[in-house]
PyMOL Python script that loads the backbone (N, CA, C, O; Angstrom):
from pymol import cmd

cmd.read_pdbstr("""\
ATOM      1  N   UNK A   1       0.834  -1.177   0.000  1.00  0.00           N
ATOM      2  CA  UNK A   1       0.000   0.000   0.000  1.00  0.00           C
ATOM      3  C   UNK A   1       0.879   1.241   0.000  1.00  0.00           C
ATOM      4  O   UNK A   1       1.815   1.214   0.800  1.00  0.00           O
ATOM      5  N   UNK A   2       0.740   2.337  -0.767  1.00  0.00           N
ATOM      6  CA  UNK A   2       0.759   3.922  -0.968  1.00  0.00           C
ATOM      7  C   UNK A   2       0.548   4.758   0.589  1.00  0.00           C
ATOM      8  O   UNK A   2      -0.563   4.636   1.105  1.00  0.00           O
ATOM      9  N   UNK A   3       1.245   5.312   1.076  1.00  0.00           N
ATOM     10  CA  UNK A   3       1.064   5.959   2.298  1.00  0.00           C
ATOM     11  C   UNK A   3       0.313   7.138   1.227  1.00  0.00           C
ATOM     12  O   UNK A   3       0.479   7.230   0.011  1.00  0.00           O
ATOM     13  N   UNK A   4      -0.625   8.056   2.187  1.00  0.00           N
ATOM     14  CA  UNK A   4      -1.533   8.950   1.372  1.00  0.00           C
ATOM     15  C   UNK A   4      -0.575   9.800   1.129  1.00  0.00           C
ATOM     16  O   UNK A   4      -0.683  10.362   0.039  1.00  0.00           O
ATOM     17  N   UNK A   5       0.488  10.141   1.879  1.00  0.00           N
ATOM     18  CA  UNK A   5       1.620  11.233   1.713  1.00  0.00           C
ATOM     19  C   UNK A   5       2.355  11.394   0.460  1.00  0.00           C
ATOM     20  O   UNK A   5       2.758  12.469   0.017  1.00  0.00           O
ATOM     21  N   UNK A   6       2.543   9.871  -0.249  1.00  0.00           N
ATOM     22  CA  UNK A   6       3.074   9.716  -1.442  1.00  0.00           C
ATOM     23  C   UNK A   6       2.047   9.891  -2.526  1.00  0.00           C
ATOM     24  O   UNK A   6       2.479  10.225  -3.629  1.00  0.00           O
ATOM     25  N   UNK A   7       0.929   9.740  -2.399  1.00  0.00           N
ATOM     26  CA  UNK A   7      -0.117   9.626  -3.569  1.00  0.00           C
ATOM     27  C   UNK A   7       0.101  11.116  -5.191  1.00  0.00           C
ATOM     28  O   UNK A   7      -0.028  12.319  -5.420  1.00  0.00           O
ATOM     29  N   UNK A   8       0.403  10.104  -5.688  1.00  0.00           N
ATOM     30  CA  UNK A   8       0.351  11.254  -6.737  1.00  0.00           C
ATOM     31  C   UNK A   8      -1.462  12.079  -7.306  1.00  0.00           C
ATOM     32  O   UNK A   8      -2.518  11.693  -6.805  1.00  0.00           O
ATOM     33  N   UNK A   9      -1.405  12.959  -8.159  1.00  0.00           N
ATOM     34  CA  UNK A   9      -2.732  13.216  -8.222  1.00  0.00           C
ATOM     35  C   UNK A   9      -3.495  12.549  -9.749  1.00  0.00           C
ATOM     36  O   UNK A   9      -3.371  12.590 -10.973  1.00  0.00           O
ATOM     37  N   UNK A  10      -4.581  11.765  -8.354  1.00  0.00           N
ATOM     38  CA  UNK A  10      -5.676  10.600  -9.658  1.00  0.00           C
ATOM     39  C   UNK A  10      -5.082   9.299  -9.348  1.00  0.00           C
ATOM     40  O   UNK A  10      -5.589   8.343  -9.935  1.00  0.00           O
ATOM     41  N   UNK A  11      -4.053   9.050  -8.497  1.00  0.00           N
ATOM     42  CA  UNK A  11      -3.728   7.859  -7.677  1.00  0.00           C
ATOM     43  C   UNK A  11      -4.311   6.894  -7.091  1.00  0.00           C
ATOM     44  O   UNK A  11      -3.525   6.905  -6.144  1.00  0.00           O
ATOM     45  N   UNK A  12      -5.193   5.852  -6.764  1.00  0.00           N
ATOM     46  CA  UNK A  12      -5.575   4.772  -6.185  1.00  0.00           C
ATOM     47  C   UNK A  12      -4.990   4.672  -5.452  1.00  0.00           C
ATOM     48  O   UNK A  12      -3.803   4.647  -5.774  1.00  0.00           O
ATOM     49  N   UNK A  13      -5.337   4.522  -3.753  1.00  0.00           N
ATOM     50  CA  UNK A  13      -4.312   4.012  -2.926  1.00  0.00           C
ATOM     51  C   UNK A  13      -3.965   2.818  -2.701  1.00  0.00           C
ATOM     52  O   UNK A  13      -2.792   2.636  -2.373  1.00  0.00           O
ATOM     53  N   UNK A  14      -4.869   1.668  -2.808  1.00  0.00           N
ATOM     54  CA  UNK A  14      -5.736   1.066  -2.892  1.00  0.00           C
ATOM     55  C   UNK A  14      -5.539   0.086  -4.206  1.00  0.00           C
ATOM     56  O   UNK A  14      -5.339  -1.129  -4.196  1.00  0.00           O
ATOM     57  N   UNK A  15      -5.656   0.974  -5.346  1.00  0.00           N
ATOM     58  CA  UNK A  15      -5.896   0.148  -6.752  1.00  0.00           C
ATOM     59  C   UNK A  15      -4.939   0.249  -7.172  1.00  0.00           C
ATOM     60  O   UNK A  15      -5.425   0.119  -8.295  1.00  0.00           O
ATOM     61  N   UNK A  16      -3.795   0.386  -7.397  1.00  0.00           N
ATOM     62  CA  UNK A  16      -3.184   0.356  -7.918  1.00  0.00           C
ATOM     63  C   UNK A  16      -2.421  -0.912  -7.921  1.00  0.00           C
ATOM     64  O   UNK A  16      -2.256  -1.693  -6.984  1.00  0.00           O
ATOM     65  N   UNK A  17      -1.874  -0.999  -9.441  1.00  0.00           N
ATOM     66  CA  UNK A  17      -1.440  -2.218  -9.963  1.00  0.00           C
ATOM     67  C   UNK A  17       0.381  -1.833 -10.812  1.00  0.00           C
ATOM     68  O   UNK A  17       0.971  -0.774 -11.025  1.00  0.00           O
ATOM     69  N   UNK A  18       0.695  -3.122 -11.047  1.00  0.00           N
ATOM     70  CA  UNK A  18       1.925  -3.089 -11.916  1.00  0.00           C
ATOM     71  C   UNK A  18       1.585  -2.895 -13.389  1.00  0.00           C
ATOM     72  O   UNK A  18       2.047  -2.096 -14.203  1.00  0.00           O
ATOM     73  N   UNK A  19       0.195  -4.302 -13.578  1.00  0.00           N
ATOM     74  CA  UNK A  19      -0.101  -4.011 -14.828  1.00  0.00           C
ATOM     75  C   UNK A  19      -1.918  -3.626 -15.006  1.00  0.00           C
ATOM     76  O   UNK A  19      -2.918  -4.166 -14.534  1.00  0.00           O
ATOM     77  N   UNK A  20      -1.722  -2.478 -15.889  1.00  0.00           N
ATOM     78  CA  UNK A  20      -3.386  -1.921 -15.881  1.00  0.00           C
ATOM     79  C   UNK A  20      -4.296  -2.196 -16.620  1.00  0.00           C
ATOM     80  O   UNK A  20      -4.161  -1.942 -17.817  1.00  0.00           O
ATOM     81  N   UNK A  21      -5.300  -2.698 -16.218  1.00  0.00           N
ATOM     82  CA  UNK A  21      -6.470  -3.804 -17.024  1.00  0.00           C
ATOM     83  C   UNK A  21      -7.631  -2.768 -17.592  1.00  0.00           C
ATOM     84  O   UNK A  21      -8.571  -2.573 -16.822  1.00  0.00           O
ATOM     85  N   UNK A  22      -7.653  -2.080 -18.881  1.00  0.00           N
ATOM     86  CA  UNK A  22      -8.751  -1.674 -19.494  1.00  0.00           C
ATOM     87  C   UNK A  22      -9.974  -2.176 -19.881  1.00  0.00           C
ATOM     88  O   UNK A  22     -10.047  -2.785 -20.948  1.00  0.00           O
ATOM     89  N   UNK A  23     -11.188  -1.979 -19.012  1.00  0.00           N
ATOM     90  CA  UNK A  23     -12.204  -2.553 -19.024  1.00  0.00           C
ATOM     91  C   UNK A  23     -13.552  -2.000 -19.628  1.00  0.00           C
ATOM     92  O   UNK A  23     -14.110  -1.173 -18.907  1.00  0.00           O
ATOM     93  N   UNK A  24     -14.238  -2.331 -20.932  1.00  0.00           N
ATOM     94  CA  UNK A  24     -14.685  -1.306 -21.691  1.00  0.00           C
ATOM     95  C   UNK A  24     -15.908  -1.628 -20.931  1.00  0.00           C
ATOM     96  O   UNK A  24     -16.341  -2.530 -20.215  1.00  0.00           O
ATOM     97  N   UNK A  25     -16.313  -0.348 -21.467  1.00  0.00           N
ATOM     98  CA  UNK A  25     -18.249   0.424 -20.994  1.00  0.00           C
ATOM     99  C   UNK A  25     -19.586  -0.372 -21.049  1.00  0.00           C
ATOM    100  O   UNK A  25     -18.844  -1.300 -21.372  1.00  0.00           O
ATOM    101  N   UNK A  26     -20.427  -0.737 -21.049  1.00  0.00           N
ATOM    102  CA  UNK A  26     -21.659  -0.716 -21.499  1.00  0.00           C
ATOM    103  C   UNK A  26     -21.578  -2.275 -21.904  1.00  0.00           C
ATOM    104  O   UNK A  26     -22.351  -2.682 -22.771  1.00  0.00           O
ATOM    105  N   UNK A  27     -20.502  -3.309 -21.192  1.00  0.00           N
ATOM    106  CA  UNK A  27     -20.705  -4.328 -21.644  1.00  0.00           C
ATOM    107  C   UNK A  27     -20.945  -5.421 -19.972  1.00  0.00           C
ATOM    108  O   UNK A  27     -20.770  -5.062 -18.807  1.00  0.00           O
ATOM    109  N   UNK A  28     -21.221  -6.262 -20.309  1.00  0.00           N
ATOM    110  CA  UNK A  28     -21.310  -7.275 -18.814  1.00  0.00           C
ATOM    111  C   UNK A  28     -19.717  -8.048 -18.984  1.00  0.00           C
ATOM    112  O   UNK A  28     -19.307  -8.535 -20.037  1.00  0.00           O
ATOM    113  N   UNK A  29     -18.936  -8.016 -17.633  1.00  0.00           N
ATOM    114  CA  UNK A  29     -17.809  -8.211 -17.470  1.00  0.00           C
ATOM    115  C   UNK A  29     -17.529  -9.313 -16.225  1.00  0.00           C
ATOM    116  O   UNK A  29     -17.787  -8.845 -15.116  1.00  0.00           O
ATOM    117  N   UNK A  30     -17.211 -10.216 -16.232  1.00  0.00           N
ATOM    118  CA  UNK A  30     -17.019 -11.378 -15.571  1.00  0.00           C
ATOM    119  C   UNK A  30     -15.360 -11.562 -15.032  1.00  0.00           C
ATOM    120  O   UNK A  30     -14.494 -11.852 -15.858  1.00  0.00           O
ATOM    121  N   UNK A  31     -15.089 -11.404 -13.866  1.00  0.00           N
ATOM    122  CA  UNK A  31     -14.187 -11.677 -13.336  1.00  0.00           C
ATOM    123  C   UNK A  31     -13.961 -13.248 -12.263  1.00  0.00           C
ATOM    124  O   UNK A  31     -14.831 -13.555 -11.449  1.00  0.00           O
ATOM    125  N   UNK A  32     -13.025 -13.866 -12.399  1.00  0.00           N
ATOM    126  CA  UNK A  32     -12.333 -14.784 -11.711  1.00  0.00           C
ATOM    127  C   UNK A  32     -11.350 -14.965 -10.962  1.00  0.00           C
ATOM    128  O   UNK A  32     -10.295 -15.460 -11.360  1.00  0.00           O
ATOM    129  N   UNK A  33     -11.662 -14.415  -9.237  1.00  0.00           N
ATOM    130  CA  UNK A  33     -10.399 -14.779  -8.574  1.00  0.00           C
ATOM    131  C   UNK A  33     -10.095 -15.765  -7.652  1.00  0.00           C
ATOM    132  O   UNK A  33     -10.819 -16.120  -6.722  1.00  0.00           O
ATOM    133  N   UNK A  34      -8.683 -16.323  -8.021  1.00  0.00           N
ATOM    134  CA  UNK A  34      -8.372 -17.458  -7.268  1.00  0.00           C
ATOM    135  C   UNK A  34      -6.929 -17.252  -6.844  1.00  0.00           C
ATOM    136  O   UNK A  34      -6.060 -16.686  -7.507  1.00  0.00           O
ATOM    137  N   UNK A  35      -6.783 -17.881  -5.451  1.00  0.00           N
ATOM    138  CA  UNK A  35      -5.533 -17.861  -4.865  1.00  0.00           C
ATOM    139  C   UNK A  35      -4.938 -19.031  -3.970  1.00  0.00           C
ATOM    140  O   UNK A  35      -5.628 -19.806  -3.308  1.00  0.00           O
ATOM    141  N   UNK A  36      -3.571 -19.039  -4.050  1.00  0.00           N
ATOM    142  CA  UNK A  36      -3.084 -19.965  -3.241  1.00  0.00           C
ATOM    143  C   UNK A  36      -3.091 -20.016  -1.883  1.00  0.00           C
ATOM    144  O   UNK A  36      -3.069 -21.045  -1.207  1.00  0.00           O
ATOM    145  N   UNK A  37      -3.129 -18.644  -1.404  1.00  0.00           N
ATOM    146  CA  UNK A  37      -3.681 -18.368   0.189  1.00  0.00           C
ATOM    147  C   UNK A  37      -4.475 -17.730   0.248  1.00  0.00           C
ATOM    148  O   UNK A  37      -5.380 -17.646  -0.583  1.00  0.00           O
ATOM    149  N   UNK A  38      -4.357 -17.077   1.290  1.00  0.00           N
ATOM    150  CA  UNK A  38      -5.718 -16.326   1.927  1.00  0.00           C
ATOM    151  C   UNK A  38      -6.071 -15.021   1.033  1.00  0.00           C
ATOM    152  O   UNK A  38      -5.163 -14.234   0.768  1.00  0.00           O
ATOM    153  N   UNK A  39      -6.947 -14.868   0.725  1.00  0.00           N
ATOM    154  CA  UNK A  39      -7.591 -13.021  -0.013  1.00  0.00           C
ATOM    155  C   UNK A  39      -8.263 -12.436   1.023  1.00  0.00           C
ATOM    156  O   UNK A  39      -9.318 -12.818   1.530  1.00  0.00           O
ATOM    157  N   UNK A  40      -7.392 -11.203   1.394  1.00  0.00           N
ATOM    158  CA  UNK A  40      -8.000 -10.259   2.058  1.00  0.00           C
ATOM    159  C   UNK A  40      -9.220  -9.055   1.580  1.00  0.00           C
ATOM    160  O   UNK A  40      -9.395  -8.924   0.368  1.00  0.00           O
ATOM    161  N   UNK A  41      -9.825  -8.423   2.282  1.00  0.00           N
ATOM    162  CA  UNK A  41     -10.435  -7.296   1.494  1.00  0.00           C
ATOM    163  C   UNK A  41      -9.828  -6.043   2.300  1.00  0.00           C
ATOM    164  O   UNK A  41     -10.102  -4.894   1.952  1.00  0.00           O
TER     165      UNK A  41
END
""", "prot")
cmd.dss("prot")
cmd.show_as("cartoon", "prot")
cmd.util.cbc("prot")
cmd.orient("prot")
């Protein structure tokens, strides 16, 4: 996690990723997550 101190501006603190997943508009979108340990929220 991003301390808020570092956040650039339009930053996710939160969301941010290495690689960024473009997800288009107006369509139904199905995601799948699976892990080897535990998923936090």
């Amino acid at each position: 996690m991003i301390p808020e101190d570092d956040l650039n501006i339009g930053q996710f603190r939160l969301l941010e990723v290495d690689n960024n997943v473009v997800i288009p508009t107006n369509t139904h979108v199905r995601i799948i997550v699976s892990a080897a340990d535990v998923l936090h929220s």
